[in-house]
N, C-alpha and C positions, 0 to 999 in steps of 0.2 A: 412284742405283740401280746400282750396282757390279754386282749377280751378282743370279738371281734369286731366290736365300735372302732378301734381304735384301729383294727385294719382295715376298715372301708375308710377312715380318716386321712389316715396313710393314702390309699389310695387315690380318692378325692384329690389330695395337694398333690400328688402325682399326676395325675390327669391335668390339673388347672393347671398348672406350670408348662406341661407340655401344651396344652391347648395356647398358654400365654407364649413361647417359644415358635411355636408354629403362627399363630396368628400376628407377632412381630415378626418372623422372616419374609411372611407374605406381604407385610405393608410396608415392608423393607426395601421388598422386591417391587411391589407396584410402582411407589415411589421414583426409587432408582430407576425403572422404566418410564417413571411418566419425566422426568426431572433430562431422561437424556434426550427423552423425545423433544422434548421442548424447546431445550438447549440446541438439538438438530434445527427444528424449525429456525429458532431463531437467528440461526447460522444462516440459513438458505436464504432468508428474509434479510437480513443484511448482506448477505454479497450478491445479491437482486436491487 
């Protein structure tokens, strides 16, 4: 940490990375949620 540009820089990619981590587990999450939902449905709907 030479100057503190370069620790708000630091910071920054720290933040975006986490912000990137957290906003893929979420759409990870939704996904996996919507993908079993569906796959539930489509169960129900074929043994009807």
């Amino acid at each position: 940490m030479e100057s503190p540009s370069d620790a708000v820089a630091v910071a920054n990619a720290v933040a975006n990375a986490v912000a990137n981590a957290v906003a893929n587990a979420v759409a990870n999450a939704v996904a996996n949620a919507v993908a079993k939902q569906s796959l539930t449905l489509l169960c129900l709907a074929h043994v009807n």
